[in-house]
Backbone as a printed PyTorch tensor [residue, N CA C, xyz], in Angstrom:
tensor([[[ -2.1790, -29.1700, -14.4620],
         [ -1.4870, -28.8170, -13.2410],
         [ -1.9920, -27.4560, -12.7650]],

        [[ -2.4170, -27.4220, -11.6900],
         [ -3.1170, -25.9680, -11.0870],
         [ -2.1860, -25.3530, -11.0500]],

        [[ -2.1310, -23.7440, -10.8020],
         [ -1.4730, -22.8410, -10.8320],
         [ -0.9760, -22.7600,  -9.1730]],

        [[  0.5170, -21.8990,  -9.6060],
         [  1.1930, -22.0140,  -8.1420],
         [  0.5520, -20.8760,  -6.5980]],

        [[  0.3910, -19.9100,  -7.7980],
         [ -0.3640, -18.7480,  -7.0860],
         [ -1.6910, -18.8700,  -7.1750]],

        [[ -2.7120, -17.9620,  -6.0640],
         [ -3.7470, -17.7870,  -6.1710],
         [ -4.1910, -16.8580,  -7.6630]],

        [[ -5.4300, -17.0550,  -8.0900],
         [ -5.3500, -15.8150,  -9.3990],
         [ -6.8670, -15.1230,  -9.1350]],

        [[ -6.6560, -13.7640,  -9.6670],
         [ -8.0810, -13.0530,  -9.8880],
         [ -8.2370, -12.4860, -10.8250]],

        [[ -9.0400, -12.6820, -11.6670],
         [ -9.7640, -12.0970, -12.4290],
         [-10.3260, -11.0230, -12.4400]],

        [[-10.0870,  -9.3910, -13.2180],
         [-10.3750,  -8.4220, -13.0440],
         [-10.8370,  -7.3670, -14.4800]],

        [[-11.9000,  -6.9730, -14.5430],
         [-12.5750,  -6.4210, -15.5610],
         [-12.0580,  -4.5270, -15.6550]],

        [[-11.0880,  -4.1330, -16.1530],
         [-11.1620,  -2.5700, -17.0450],
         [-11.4130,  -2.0250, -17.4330]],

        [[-11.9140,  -0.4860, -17.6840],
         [-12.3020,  -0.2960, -18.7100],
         [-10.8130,   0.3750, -19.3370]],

        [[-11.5290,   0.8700, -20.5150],
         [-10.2540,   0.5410, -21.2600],
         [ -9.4360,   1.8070, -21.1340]],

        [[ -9.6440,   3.2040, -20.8430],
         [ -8.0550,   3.8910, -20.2200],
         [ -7.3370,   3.4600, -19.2230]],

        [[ -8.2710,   2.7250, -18.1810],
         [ -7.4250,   2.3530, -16.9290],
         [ -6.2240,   0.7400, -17.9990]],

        [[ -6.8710,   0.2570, -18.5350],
         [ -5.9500,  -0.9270, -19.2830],
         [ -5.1380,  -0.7820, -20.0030]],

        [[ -5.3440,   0.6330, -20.5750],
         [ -4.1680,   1.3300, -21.5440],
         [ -3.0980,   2.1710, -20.6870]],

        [[ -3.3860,   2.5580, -19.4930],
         [ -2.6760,   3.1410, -18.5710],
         [ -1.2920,   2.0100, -17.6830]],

        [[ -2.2100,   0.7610, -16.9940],
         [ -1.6220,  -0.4490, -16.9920],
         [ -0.4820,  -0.7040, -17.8210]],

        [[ -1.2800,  -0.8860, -19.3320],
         [ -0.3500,  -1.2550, -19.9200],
         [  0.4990,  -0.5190, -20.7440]],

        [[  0.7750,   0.5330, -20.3910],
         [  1.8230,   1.8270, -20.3820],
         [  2.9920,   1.7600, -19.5940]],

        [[  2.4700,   1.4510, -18.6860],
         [  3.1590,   0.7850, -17.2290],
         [  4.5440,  -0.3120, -17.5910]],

        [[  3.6690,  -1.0070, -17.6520],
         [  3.9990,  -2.3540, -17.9670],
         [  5.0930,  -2.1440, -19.0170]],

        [[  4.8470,  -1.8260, -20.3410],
         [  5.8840,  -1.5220, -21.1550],
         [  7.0230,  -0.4520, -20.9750]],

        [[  6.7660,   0.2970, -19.8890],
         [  7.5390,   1.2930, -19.7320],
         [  8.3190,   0.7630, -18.7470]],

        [[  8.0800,  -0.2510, -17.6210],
         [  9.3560,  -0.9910, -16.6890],
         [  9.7550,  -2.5150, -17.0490]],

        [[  9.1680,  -3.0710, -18.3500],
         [  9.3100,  -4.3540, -19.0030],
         [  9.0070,  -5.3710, -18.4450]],

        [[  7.7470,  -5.0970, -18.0240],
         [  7.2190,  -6.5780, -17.3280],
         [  5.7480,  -6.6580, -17.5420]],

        [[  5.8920,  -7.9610, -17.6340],
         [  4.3000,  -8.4680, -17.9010],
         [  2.6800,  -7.2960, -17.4380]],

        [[  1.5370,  -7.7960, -18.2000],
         [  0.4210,  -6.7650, -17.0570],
         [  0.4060,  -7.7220, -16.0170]],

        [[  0.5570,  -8.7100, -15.6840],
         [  0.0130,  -9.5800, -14.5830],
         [  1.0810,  -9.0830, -13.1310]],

        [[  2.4130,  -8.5820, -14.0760],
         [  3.2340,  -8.0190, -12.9650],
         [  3.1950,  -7.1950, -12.4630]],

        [[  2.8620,  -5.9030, -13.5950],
         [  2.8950,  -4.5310, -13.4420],
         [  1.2760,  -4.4070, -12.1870]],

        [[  0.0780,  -5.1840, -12.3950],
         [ -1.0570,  -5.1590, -11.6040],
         [ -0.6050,  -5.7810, -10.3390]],

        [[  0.1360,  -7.0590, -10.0580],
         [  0.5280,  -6.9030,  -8.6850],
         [  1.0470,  -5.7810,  -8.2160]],

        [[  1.7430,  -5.3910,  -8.3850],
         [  3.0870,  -4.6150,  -7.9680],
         [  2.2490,  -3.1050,  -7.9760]],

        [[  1.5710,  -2.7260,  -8.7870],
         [  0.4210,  -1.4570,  -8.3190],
         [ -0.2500,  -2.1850,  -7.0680]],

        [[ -1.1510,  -3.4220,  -7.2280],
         [ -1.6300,  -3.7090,  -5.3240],
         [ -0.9490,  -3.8660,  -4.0830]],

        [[  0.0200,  -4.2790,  -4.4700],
         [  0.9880,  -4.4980,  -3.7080],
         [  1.1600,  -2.5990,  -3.3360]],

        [[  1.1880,  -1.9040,  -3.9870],
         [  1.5170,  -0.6110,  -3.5170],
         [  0.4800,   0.4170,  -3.1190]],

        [[ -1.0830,  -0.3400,  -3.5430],
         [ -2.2740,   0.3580,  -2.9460],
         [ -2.2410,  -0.3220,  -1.4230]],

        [[ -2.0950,  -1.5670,  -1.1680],
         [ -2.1900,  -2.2220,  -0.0550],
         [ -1.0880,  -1.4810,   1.0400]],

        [[ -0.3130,  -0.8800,   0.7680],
         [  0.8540,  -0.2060,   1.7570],
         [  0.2520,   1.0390,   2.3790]],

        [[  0.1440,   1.4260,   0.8680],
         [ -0.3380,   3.1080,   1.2870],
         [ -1.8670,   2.5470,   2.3090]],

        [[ -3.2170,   1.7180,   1.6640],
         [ -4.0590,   1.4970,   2.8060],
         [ -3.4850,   1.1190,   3.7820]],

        [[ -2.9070,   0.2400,   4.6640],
         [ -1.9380,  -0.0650,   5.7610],
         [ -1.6220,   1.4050,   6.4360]],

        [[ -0.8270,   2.3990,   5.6470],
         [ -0.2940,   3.4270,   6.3200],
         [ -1.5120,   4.4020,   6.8330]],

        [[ -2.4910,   4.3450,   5.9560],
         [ -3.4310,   5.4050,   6.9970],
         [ -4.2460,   4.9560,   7.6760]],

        [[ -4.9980,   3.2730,   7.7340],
         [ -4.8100,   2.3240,   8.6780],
         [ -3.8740,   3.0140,   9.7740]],

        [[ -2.3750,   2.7910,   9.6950],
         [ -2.0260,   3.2810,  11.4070],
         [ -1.7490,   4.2080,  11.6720]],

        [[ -2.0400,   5.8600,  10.4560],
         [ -2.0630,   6.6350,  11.0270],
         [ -3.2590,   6.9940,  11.4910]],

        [[ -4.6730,   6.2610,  11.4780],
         [ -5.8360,   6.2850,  11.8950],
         [ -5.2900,   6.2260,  13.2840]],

        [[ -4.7380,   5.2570,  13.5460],
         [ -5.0270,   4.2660,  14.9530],
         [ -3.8080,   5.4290,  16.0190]],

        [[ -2.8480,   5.9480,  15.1790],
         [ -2.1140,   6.6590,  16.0180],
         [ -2.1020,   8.2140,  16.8040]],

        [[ -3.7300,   8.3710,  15.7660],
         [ -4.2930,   9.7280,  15.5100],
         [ -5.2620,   9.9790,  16.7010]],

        [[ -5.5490,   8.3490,  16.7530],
         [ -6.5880,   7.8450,  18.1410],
         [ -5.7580,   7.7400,  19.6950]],

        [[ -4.5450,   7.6850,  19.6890],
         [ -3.7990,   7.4120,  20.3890],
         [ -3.3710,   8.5650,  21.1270]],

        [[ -3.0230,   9.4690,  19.7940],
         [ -2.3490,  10.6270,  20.3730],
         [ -3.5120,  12.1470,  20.6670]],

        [[ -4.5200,  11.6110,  20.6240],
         [ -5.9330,  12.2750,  21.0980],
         [ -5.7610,  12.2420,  22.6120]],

        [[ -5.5090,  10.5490,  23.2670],
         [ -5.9520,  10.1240,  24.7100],
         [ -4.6550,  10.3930,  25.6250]],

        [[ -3.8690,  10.8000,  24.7350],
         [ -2.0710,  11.0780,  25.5410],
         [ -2.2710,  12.3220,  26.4730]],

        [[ -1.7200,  11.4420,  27.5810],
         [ -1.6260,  13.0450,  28.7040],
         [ -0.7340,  13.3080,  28.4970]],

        [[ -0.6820,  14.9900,  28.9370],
         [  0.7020,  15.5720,  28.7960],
         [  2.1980,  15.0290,  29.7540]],

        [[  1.5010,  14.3570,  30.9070],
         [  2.7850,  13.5920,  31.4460],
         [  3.4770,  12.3870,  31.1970]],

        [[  2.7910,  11.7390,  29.9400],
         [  3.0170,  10.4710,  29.1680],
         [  4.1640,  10.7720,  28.2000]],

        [[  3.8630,  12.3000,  27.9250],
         [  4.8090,  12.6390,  26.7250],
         [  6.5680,  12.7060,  26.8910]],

        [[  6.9900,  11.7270,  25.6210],
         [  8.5510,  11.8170,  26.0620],
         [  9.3760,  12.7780,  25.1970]],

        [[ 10.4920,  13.5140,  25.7300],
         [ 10.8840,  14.0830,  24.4150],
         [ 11.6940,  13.1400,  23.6470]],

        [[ 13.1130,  13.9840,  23.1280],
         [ 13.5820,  13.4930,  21.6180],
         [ 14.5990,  12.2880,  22.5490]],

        [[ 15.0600,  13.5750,  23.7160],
         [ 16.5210,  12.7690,  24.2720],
         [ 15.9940,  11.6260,  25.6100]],

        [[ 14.6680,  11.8660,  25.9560],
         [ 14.0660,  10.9150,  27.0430],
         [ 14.4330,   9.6740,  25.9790]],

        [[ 13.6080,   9.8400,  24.8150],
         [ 13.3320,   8.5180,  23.9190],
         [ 14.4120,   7.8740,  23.8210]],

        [[ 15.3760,   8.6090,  23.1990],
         [ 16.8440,   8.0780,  22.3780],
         [ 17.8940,   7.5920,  23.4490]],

        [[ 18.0860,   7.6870,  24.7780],
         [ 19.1580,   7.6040,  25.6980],
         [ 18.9700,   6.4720,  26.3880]]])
């Protein structure tokens, strides 16, 4: 029976695997968990400077009469 999830295969060397699995024993869950759940949390942080790239680009091309303040925004 194939597996439910997709899987990948990934090669360590061995402080980063002893680090992992430091991890792992220290919040009681599997390495297969503890390695999602680190990508799962590299993938956010890439995402976030992803859009602070894009907002960095944004707020370069902003005229000063575009700009709203705190109470324009909120009311």
């Amino acid at each position: 029976m194939p597996a439910k999830n997709p899987r990948i295969n990934v090669v360590l060397d061995p402080p980063l695997y002893k680090n992992v699995q430091f991890l792992a024993e220290k919040d009681g869950v599997s390495l297969s968990t503890k390695v999602r759940d680190l990508l799962k949390d590299a993938m956010e942080i890439q995402e976030d400077i992803y859009l602070a790239d894009i907002a960095e680009e944004r707020e370069k091309s902003l005229g000063v009469n575009e700009i709203l303040t705190h109470e324009d925004t909120w009311s």
